[in-house]
PASEBA-1860 file (N, C-alpha, C; in nm, 3 decimals):
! residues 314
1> XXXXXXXX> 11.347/9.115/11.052/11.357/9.230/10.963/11.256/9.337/11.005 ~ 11.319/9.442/11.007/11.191/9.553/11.063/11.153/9.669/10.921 ~ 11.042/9.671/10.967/10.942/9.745/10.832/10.921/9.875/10.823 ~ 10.921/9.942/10.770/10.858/10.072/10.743/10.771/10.122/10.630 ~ 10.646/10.196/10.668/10.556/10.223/10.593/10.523/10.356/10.564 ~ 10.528/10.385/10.427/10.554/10.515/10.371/10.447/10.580/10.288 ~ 10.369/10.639/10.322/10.245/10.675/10.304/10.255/10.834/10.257 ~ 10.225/10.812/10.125/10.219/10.992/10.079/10.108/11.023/10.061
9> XXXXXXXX> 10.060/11.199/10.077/9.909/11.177/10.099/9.928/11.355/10.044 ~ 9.820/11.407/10.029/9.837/11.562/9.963/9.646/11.584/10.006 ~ 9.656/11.642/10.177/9.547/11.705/10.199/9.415/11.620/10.198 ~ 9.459/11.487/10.260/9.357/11.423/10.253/9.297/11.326/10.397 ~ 9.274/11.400/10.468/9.336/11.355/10.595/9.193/11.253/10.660 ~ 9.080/11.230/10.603/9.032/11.153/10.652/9.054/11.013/10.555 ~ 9.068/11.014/10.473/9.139/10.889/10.409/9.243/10.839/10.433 ~ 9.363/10.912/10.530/9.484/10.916/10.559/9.440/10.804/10.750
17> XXXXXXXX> 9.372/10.892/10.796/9.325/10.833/10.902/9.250/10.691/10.929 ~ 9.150/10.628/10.789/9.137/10.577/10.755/9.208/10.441/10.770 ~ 9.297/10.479/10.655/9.478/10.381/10.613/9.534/10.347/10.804 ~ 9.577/10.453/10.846/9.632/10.446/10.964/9.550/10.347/11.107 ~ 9.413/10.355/11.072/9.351/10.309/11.189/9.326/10.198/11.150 ~ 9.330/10.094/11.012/9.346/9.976/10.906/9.483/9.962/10.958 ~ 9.617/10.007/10.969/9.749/9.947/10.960/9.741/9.927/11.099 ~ 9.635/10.012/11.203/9.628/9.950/11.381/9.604/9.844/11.406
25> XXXXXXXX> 9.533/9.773/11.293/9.448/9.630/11.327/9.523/9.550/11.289 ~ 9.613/9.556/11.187/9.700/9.456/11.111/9.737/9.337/11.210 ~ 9.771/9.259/11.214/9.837/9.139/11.287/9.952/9.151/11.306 ~ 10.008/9.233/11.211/10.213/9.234/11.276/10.164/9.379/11.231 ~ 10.180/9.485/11.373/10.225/9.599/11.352/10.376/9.670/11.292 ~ 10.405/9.749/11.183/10.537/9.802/11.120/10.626/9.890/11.246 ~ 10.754/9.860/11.245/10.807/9.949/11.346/10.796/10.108/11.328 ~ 10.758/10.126/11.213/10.776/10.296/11.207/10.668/10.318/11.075
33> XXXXXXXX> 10.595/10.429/11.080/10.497/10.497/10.944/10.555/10.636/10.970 ~ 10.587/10.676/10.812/10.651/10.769/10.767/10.506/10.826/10.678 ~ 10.447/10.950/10.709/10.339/11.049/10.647/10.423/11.096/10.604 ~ 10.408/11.119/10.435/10.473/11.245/10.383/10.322/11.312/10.320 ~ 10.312/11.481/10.405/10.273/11.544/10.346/10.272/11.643/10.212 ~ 10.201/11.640/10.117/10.290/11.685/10.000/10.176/11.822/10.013 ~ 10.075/11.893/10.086/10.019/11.995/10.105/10.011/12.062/10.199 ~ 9.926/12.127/10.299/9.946/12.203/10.359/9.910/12.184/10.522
41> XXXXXXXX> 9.855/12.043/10.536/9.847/11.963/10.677/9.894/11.955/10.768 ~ 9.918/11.988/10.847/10.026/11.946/10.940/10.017/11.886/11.082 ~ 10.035/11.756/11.028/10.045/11.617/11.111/10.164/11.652/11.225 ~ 10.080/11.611/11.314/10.186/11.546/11.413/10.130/11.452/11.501 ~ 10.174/11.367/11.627/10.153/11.308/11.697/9.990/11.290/11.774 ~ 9.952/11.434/11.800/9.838/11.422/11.873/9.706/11.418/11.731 ~ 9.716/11.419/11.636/9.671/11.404/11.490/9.632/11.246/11.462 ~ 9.678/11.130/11.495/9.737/11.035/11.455/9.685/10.898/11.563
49> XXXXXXXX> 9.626/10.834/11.472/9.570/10.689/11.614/9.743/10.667/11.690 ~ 9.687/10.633/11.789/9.799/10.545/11.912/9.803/10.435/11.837 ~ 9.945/10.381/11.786/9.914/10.226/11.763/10.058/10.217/11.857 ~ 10.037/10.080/11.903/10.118/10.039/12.033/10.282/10.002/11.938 ~ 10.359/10.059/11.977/10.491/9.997/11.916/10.561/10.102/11.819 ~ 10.489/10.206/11.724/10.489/10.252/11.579/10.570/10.378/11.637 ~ 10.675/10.411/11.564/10.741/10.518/11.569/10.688/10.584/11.475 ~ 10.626/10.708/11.449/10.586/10.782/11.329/10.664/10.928/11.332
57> XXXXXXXX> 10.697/10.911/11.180/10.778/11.035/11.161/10.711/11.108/11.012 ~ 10.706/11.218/11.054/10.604/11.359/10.985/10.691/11.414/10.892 ~ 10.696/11.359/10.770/10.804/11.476/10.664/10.698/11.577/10.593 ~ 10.769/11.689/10.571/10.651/11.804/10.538/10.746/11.788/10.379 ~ 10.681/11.784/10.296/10.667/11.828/10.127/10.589/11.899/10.034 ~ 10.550/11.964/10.114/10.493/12.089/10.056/10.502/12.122/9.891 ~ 10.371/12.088/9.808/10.403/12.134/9.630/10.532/12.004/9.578 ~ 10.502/11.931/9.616/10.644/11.806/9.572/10.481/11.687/9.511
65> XXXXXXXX> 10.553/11.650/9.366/10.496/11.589/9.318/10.509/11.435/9.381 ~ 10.374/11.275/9.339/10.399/11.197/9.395/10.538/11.150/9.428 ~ 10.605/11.097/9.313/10.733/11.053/9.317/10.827/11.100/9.384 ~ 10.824/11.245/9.410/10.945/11.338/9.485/10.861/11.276/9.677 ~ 10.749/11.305/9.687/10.715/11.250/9.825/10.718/11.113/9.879 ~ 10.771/11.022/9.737/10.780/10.855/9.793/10.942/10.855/9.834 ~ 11.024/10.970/9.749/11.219/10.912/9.759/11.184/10.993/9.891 ~ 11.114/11.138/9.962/11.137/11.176/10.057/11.147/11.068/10.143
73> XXXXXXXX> 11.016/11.004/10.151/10.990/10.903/10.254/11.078/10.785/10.244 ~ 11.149/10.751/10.180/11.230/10.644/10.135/11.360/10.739/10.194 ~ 11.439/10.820/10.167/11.534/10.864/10.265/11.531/10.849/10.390 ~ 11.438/10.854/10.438/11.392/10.875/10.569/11.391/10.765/10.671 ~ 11.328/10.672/10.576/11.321/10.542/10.600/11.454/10.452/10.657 ~ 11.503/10.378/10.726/11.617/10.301/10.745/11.582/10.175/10.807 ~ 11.499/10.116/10.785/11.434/9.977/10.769/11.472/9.871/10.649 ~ 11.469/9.725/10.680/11.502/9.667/10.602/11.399/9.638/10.491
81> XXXXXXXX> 11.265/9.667/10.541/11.164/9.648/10.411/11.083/9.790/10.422 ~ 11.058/9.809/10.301/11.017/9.909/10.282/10.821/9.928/10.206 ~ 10.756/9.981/10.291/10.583/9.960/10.211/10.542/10.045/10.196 ~ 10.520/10.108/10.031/10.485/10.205/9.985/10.347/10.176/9.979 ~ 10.273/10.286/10.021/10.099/10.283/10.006/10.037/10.413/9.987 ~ 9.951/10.420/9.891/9.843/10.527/9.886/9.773/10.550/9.959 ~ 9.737/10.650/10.001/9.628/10.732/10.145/9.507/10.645/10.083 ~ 9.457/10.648/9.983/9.313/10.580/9.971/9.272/10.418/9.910
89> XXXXXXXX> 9.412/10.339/10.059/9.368/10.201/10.002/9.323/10.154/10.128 ~ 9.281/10.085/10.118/9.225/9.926/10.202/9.280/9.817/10.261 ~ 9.370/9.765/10.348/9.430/9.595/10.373/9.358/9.529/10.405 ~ 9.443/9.423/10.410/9.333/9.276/10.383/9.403/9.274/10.591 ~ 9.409/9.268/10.717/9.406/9.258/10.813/9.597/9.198/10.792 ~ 9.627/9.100/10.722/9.742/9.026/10.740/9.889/9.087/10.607 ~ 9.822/9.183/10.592/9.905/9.264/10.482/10.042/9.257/10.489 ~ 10.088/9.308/10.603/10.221/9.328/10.656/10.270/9.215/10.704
97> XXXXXXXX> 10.188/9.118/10.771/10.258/9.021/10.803/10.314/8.889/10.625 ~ 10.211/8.907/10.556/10.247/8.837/10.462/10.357/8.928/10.329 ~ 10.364/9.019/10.326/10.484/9.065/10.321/10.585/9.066/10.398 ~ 10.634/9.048/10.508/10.709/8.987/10.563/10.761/8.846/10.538 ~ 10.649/8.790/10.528/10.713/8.647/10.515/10.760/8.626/10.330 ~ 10.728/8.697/10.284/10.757/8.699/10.124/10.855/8.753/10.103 ~ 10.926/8.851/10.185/11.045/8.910/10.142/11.197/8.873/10.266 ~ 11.103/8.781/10.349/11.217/8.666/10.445/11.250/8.577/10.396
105> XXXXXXXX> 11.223/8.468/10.266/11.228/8.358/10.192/11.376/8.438/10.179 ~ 11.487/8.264/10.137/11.516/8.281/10.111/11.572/8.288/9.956 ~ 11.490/8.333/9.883/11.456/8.304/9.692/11.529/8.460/9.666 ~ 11.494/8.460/9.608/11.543/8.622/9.497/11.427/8.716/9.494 ~ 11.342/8.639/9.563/11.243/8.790/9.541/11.254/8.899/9.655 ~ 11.262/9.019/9.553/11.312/9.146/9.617/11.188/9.258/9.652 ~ 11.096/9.244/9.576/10.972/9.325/9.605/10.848/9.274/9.575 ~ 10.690/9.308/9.610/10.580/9.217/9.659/10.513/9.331/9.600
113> XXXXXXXX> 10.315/9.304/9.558/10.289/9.380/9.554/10.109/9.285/9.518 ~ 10.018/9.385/9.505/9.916/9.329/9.472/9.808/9.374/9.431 ~ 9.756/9.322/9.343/9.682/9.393/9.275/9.515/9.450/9.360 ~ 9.466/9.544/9.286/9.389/9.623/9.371/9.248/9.627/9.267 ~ 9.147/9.666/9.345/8.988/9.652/9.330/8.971/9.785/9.356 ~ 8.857/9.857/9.298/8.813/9.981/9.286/8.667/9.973/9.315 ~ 8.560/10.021/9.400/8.446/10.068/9.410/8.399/10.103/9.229 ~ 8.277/10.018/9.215/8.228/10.103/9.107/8.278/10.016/8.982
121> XXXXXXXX> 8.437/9.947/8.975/8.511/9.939/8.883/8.412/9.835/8.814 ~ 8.431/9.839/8.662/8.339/9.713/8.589/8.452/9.666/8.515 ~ 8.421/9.550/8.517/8.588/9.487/8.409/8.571/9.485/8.259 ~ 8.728/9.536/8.207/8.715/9.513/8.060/8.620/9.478/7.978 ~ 8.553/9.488/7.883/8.466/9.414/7.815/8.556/9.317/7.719 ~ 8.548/9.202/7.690/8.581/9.133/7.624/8.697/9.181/7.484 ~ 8.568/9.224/7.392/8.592/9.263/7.252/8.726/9.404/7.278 ~ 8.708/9.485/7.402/8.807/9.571/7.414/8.986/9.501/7.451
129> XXXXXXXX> 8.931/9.376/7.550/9.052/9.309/7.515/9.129/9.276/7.390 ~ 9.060/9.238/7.291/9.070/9.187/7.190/9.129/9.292/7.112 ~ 9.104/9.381/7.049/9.150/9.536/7.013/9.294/9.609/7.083 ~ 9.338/9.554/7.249/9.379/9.614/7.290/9.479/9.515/7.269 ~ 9.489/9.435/7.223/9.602/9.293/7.194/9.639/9.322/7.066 ~ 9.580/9.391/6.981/9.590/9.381/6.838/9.673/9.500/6.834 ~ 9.614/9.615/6.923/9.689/9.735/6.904/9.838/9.748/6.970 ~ 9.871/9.621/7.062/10.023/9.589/7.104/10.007/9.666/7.239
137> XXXXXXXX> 9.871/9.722/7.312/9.912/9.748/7.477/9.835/9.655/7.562 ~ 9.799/9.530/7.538/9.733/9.448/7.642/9.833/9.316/7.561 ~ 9.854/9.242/7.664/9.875/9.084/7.661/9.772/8.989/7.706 ~ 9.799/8.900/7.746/9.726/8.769/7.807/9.682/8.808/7.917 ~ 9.708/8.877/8.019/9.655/8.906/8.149/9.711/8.853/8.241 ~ 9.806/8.765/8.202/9.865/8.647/8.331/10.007/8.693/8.402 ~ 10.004/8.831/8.386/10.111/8.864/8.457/10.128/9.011/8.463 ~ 10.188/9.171/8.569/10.211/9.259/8.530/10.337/9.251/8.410
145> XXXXXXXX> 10.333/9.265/8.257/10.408/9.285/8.174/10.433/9.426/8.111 ~ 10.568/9.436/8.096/10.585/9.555/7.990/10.609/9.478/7.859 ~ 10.541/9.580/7.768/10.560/9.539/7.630/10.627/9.620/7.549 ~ 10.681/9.580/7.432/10.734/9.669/7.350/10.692/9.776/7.270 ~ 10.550/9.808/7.307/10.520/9.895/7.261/10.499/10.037/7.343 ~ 10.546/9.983/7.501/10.613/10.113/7.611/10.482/10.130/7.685 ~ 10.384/9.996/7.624/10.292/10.057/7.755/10.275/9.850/7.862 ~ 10.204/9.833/7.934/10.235/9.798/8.052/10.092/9.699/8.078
153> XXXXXXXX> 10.116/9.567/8.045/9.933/9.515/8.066/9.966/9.445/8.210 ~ 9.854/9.407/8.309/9.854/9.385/8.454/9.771/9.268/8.408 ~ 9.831/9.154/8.573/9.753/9.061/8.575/9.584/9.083/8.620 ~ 9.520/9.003/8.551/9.354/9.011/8.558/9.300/8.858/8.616 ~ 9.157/8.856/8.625/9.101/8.747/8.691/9.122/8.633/8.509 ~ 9.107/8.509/8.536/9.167/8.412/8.671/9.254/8.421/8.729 ~ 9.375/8.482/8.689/9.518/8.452/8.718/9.545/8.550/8.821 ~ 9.477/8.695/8.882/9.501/8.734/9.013/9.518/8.644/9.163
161> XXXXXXXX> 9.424/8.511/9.153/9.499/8.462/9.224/9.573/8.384/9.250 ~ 9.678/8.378/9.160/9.745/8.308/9.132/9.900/8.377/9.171 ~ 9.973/8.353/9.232/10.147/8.400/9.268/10.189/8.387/9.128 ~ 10.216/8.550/9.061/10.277/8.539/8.964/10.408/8.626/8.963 ~ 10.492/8.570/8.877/10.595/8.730/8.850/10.584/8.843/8.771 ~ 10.646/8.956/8.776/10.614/9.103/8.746/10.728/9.204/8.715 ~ 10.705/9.227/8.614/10.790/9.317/8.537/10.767/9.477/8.635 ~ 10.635/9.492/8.709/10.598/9.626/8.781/10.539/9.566/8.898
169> XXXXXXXX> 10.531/9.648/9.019/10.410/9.666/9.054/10.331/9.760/9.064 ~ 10.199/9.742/9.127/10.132/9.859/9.113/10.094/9.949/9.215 ~ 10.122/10.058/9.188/10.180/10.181/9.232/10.117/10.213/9.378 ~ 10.019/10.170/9.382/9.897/10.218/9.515/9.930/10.139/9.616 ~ 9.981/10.011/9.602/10.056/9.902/9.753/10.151/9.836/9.687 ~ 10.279/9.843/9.752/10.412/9.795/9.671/10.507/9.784/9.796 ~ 10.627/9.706/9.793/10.674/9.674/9.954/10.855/9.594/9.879 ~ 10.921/9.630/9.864/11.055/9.617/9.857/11.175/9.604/9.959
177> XXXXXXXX> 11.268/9.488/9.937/11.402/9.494/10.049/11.483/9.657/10.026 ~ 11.464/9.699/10.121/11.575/9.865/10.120/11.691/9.838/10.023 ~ 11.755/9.698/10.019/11.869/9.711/9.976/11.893/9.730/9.791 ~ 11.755/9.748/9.746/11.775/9.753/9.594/11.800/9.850/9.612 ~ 11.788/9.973/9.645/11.818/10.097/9.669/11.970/10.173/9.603 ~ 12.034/10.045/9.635/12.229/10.061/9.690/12.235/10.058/9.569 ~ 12.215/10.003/9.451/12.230/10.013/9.310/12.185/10.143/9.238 ~ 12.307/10.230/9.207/12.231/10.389/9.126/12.145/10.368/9.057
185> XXXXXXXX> 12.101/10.275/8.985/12.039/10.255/8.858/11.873/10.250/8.931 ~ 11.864/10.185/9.045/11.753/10.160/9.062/11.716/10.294/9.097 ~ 11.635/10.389/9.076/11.572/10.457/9.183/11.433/10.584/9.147 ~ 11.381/10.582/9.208/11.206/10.641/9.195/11.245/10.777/9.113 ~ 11.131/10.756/9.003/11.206/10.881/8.895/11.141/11.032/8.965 ~ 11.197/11.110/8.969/11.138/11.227/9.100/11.113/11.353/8.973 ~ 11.129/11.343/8.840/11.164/11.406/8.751/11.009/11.381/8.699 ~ 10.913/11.310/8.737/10.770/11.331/8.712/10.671/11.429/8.763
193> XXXXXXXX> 10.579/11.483/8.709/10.550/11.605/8.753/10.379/11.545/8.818 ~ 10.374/11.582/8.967/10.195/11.587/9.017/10.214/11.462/9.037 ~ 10.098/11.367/8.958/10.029/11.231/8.987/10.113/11.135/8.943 ~ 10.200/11.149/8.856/10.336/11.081/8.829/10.287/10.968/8.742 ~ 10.246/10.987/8.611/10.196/10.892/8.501/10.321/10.779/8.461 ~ 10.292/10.659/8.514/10.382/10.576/8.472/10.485/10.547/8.555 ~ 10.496/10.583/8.702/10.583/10.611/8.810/10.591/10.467/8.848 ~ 10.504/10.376/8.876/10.541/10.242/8.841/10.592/10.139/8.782
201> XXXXXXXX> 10.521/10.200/8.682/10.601/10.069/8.544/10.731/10.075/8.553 ~ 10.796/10.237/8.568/10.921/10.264/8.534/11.024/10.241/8.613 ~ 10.982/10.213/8.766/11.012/10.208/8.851/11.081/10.011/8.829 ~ 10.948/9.981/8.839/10.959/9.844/8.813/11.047/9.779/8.733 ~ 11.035/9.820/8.592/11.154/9.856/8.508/11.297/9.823/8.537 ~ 11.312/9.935/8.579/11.459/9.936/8.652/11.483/9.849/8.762 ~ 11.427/9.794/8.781/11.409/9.715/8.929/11.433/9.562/8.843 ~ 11.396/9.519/8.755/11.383/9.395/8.668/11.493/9.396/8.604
209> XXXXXXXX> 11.524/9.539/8.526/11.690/9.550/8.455/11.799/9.513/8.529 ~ 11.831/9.554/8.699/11.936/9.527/8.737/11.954/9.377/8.824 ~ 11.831/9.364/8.862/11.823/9.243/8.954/11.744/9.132/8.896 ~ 11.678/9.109/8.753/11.643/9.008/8.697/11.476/8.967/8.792 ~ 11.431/8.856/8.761/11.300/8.790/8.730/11.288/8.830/8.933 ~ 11.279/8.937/9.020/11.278/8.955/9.164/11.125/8.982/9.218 ~ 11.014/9.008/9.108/10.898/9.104/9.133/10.786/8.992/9.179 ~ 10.698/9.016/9.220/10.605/8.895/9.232/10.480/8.959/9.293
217> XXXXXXXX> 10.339/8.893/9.189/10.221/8.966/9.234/10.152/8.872/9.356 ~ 10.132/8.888/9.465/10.075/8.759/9.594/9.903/8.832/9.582 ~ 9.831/8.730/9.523/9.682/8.724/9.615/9.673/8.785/9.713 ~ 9.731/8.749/9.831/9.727/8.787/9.983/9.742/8.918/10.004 ~ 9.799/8.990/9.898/9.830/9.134/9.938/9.714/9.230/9.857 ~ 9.579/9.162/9.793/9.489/9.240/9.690/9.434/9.312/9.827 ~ 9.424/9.451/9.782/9.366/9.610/9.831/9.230/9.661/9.758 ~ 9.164/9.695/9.830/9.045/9.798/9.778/9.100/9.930/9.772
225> XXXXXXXX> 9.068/9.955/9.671/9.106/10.150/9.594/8.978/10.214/9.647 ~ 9.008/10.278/9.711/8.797/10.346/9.728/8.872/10.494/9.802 ~ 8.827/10.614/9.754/8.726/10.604/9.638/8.810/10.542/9.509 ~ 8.752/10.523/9.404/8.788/10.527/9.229/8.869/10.661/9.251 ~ 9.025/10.592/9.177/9.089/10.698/9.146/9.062/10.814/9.055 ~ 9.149/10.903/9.062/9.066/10.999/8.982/9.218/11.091/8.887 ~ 9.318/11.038/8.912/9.412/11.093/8.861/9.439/11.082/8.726 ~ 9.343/10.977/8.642/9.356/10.974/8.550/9.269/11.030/8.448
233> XXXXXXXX> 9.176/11.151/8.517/9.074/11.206/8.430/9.180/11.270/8.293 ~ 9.058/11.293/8.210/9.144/11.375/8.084/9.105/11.488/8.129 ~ 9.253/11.557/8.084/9.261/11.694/8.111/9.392/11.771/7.955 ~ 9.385/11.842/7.948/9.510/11.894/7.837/9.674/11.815/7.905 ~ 9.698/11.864/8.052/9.815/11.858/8.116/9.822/11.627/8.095 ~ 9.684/11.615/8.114/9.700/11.461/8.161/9.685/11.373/7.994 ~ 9.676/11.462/7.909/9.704/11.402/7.764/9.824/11.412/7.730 ~ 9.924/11.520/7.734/10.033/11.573/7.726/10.140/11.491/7.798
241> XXXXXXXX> 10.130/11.435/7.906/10.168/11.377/8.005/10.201/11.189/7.985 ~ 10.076/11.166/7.948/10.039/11.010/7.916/10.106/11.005/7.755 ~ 10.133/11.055/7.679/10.182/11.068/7.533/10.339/11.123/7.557 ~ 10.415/11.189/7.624/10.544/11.225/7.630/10.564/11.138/7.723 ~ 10.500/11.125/7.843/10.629/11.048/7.956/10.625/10.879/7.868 ~ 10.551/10.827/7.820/10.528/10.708/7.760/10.651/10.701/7.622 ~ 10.630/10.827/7.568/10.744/10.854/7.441/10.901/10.786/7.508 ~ 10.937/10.906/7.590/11.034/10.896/7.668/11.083/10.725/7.786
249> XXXXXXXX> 10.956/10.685/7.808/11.007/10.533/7.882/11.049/10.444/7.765 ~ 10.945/10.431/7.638/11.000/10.351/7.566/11.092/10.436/7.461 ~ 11.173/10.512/7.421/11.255/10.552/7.359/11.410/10.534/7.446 ~ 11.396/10.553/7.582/11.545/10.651/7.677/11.509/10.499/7.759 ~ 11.416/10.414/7.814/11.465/10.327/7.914/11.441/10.207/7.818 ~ 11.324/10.134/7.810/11.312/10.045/7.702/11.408/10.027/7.592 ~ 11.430/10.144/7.521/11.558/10.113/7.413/11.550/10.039/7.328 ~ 11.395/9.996/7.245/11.391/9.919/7.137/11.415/9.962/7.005
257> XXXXXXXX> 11.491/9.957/6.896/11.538/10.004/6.794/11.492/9.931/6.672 ~ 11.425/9.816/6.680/11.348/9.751/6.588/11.184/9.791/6.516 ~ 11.210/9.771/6.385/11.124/9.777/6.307/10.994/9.763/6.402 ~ 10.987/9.630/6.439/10.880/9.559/6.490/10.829/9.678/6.580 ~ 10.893/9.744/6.726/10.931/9.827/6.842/10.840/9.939/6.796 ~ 10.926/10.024/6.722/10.886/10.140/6.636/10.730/10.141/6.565 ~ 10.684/10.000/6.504/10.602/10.017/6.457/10.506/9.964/6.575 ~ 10.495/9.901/6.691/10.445/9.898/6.757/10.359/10.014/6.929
265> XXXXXXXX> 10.504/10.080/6.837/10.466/10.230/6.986/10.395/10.318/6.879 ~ 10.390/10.324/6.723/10.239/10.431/6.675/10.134/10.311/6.689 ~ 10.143/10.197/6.725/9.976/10.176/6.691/9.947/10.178/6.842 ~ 10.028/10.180/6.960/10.024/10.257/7.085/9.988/10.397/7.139 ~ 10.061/10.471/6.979/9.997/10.638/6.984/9.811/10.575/6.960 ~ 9.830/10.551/6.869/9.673/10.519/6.793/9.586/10.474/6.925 ~ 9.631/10.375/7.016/9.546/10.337/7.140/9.513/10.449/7.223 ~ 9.651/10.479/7.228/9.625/10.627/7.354/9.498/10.716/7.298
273> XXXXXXXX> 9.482/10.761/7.184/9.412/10.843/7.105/9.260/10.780/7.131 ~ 9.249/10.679/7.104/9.097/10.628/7.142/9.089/10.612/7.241 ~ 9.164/10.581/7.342/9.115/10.533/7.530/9.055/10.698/7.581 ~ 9.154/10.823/7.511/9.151/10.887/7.588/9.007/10.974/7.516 ~ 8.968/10.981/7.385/8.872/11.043/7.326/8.755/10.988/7.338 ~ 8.771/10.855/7.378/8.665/10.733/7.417/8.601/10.794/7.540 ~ 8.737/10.849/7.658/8.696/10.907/7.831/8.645/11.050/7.823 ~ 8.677/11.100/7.690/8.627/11.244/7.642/8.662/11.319/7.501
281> XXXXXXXX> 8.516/11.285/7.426/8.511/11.301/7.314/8.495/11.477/7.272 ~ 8.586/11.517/7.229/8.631/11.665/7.216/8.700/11.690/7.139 ~ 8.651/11.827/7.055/8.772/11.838/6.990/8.902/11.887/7.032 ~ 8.865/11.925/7.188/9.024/11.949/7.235/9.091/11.861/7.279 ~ 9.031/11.758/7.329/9.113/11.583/7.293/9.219/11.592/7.195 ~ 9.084/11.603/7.083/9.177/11.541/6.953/9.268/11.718/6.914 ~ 9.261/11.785/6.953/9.348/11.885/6.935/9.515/11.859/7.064 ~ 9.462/11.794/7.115/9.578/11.829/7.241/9.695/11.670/7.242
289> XXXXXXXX> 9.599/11.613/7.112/9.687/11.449/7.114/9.763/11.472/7.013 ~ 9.710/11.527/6.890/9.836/11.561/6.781/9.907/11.699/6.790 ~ 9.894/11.775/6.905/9.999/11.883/6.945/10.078/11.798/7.021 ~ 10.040/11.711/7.085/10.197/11.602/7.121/10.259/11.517/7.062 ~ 10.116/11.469/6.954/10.251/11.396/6.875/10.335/11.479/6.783 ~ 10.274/11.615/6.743/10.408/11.674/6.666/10.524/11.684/6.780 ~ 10.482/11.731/6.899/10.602/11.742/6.921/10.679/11.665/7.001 ~ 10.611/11.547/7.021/10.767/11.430/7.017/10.767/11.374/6.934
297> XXXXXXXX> 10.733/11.423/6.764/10.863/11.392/6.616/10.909/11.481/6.580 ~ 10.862/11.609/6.661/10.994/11.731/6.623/11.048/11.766/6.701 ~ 11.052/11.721/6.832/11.155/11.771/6.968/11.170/11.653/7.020 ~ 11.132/11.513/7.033/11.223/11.390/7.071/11.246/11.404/7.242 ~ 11.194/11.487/7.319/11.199/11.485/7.441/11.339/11.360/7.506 ~ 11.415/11.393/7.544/11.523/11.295/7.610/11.537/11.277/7.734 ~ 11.420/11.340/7.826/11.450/11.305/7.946/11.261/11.314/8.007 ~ 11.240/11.289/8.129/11.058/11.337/8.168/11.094/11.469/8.224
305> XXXXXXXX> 11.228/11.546/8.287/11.204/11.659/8.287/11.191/11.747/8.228 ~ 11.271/11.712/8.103/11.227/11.782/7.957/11.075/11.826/7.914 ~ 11.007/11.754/7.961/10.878/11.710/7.914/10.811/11.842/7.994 ~ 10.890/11.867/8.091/10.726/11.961/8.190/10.662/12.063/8.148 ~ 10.774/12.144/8.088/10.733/12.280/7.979/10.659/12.302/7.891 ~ 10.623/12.177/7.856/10.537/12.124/7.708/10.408/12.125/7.829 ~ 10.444/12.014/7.881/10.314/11.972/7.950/10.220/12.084/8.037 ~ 10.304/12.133/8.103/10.201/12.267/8.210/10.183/12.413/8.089
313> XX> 10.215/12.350/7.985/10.220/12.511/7.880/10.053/12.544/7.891 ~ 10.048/12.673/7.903/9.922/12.716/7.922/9.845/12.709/7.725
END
């Protein structure tokens, strides 16, 4: 089976170089890396380590949010496995080769993925677990799960190393057979705007709806994030964003219509409201969280492109 690796990146070119001179060392080099630029860079050949074997092909995406620069690179792509990666991760040396052998079995699993470590990162505190179980967006930890309350808990230590299954993976190293593709239903929502809040879960989602229990988190594939992401600072656009596109997954894909559902996605509003006033205590926080919740209970947003007008409103 031959591989391809699809790397979106927006103006970041020594972290990009980085990734690239990490995928030189790997043990099974990919037949082809696909750069999609989503800024104003422009890669080509003499730009780019020599790795012996690698066909690399340069898509320019210019102002195209994440999601629109992963389906670029995924068109592009005509390989039987497919490895989506963020410009600012890390492999473990045998990355590619053990995705390979995980998606050659012959079982049902259709996509691989693994969880990732951050510079800096300090884990959960306890008692916040505890709160975050009560409020219906954390589970047990022993698996990436979606819950019914539309938000999304990830496996944690002990059980990272442990081969588990997964409702998602996560978004920064992820590696799928091309052929889920062939199903309309499956496919990368491009209708997210910038950093693409939730571009995983949702992804994943759909990936679990049509093809059943296929996802699986491997040890072997855990990545260092460095630097600490940063896409999730609070901002007006990134409150607006995390409160509608979340409305919209669990209302339009999720589809829960129960008491239980319903009353579980406000004490989900209620979480969002403290994680994010917790990361920045303001009153334009708390001004910019109930200008969204009025208006997804008075406009009901039905799609994430719906959503952008609200969201970039000055």
């Amino acid at each position: 089976m031959k591989i391809s690796v699809i790397i979106s990146t927006l103006n970041r070119e020594q972290l990009l170089l980085r990734l690239l001179e990490n995928i030189g060392l790997q043990d099974l080099i990919p037949d082809e890396i696909l750069i999609v630029e989503a800024g104003n860079t422009n890669w080509n050949i003499d730009l780019v380590p020599k790795i012996p074997k690698v066909n690399y092909k340069f898509i320019n995406a210019i102002g195209t949010s994440l999601t629109e620069a992963r389906e670029k690179g995924r068109s592009f792509a005509h390989n039987e496995i497919l490895i989506f990666l963020d410009d600012d991760v890390i492999l473990p040396n045998n990355y590619i080769s053990n995705v390979l052998n995980a998606l050659s079995k012959s079982d049902n699993t259709l996509g691989v993925g693994g969880v990732y470590e951050e510079k800096g990162f300090s884990n959960r505190k306890s008692w916040k677990t505890i709160v975050g179980r009560i409020l219906g967006i954390y589970s047990d930890g022993k698996r990436n799960k979606i819950l019914k309350s539309g938000w999304a808990d990830y496996v944690r230590e002990p059980f990272s190393e442990e081969i588990t299954s997964a409702d998602w993976l996560f978004g920064c190293n992820w590696a799928v057979k091309a052929e889920i593709f062939e199903d309309k239903r499956v496919k990368i929502e491009t209708e997210l705007a910038k950093w693409s809040f939730l571009e995983d879960i949702i992804l994943g989602y759909r990936i679990v709806s049509v093809y059943g229990n296929c996802l699986k988190i491997l040890p072997s594939l855990k990545v260092l994030h460095a630097p600490v992401s940063t896409s999730g600072e609070i901002s007006p656009e990134t409150i607006r964003m995390r409160i509608l596109y979340r409305f919209v997954f669990w209302k339009y894909e999720l589809n829960f219509k129960s008491i239980q559902s319903n009353f579980l996605f406000f004490l989900g509003m209620v979480a969002n409201f403290i994680l994010m006033f917790n990361q920045r205590p303001s009153l334009q926080t708390i001004h910019e969280c109930l200008k969204s919740y009025f208006y997804v209970f008075l406009y009901s947003p039905k799609s994430y492109g719906a959503c952008k007008s609200f969201i970039f409103k000055e």
